[in-house]
DOBA-960729 format. One record per residue: residue in one letter; x, y, z of N, C-alpha, C in turn. Coordinates in Angstrom, 2 decimals, m for minus. Last residue first. Layout:
# residues N
(a; (X; Y; Z); (X; Y; Z); (X; Y; Z))
...
This chain:
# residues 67
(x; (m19.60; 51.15; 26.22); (m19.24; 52.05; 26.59); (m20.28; 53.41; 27.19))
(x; (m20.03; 48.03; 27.05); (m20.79; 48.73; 26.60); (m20.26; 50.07; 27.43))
(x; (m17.37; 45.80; 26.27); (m18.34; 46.63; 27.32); (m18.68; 47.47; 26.65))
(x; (m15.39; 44.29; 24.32); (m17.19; 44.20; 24.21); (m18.25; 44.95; 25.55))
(x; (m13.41; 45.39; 24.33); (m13.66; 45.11; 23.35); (m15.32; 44.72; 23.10))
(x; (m12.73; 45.27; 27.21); (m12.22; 46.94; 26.38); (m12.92; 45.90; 25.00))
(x; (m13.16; 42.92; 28.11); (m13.68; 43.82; 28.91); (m13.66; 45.05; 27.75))
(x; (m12.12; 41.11; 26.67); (m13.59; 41.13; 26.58); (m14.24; 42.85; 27.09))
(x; (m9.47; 41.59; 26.93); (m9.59; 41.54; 26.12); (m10.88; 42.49; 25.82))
(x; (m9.43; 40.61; 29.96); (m9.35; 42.64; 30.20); (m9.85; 42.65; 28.15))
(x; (m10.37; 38.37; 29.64); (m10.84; 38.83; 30.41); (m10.80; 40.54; 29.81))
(x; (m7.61; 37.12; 28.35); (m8.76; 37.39; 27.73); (m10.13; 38.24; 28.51))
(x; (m5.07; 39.51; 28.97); (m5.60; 38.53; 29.12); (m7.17; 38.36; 28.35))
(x; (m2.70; 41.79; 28.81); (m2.99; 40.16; 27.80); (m3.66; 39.72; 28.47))
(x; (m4.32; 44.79; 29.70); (m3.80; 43.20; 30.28); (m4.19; 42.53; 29.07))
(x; (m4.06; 47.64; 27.94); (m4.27; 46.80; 28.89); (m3.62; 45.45; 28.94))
(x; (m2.73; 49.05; 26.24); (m2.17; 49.32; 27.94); (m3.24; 48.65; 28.57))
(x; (m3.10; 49.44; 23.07); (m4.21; 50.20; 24.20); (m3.81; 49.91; 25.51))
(x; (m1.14; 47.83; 22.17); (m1.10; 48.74; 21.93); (m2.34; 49.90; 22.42))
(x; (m1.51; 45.50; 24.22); (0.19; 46.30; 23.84); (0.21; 47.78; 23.44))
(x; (m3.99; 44.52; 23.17); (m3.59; 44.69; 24.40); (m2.20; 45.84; 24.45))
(x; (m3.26; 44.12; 20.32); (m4.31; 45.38; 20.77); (m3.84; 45.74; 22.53))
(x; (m1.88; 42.28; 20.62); (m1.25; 43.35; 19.93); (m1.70; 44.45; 20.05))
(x; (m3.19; 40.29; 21.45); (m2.41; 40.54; 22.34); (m0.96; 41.62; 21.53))
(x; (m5.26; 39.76; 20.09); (m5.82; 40.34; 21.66); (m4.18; 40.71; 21.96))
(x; (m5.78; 40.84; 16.90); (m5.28; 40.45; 17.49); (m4.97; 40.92; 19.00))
(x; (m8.88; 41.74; 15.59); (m7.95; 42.46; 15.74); (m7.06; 40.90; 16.74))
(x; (m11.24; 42.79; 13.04); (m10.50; 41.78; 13.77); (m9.18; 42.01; 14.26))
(x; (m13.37; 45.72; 14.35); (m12.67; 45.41; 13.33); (m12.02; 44.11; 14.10))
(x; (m14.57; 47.71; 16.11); (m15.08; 47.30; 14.77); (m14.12; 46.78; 13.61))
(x; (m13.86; 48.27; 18.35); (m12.52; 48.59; 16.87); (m13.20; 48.51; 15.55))
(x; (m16.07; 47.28; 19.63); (m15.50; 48.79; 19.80); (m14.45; 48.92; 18.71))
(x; (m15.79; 44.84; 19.28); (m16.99; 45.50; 18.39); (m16.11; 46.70; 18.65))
(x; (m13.01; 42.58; 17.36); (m13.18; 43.49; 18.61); (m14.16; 44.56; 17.99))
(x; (m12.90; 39.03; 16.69); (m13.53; 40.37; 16.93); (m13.29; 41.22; 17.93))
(x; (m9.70; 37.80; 16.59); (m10.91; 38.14; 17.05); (m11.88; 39.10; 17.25))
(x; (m6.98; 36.05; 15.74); (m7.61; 36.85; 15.16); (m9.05; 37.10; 15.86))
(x; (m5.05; 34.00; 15.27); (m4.88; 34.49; 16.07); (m5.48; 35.80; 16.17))
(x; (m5.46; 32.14; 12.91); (m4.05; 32.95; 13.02); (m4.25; 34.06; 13.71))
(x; (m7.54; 31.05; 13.53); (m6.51; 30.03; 13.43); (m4.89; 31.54; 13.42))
(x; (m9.23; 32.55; 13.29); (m9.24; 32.23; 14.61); (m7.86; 31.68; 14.81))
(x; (m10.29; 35.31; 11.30); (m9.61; 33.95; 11.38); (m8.35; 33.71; 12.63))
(x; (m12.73; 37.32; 10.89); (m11.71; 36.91; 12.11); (m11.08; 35.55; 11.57))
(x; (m15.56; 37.32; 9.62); (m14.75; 37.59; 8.71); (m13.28; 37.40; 9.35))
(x; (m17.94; 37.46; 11.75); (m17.09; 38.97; 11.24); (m16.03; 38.62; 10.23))
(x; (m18.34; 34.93; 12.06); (m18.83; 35.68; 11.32); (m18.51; 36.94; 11.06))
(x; (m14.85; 33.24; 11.07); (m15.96; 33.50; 11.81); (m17.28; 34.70; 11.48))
(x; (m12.97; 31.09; 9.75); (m13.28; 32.80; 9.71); (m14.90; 32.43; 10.02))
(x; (m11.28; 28.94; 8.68); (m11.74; 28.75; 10.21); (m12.55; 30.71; 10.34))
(x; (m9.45; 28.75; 6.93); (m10.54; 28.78; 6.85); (m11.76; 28.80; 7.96))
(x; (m6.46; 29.20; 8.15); (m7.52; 30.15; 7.35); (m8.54; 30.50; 6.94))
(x; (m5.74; 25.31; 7.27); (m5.43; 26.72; 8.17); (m5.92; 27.94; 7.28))
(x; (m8.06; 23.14; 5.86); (m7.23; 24.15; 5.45); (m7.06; 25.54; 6.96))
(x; (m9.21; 20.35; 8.00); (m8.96; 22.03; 7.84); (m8.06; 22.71; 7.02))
(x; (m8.13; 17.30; 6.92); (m8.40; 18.26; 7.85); (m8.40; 19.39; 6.79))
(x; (m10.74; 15.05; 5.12); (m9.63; 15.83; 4.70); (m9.40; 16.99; 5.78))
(x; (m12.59; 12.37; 6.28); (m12.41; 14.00; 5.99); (m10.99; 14.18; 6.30))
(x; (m12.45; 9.22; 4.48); (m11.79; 9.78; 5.34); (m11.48; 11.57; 5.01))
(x; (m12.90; 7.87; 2.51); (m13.95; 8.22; 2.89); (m13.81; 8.97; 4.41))
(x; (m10.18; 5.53; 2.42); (m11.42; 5.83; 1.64); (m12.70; 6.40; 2.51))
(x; (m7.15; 7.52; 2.99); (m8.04; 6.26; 3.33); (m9.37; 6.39; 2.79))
(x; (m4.62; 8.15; 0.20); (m5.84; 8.64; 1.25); (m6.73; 7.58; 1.84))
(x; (m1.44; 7.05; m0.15); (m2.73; 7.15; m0.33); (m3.92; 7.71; 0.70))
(x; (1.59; 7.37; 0.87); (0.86; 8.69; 0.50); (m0.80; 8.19; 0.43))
(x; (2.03; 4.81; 1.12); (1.90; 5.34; 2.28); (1.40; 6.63; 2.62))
(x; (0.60; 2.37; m0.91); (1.23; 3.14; m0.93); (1.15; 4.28; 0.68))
(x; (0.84; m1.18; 0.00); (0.00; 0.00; 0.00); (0.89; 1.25; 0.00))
């Protein structure tokens, strides 16, 4: 048996990238809505660059409280 063959009827994984959520965010490369940016943003570049906490918590907090 060749060792490249596919098994019959066996799902093919995930293309990385395709994983985009309903805003259009791809999760896989580290990507999440933020409503207040209105836009996908990475938590721990936004964090860095607005002075809050890497965490997902302070994330939620500056990205989905109702200002």
């Amino acid at each position: 048996m060749n060792a490249c063959a596919l098994v019959p009827n066996t799902p093919l994984p995930a293309m990385t990238g395709s994983d985009r959520d309903v805003h259009g965010c791809i999760a896989s490369a580290g990507y999440s809505w933020c409503e207040r940016e209105k836009h996908c943003e990475r938590p721990w570049e936004l964090a860095k660059d607005k002075g809050f906490a890497n965490t997902e918590s302070a994330f939620n907090r500056y990205c989905h409280s109702i200002q």
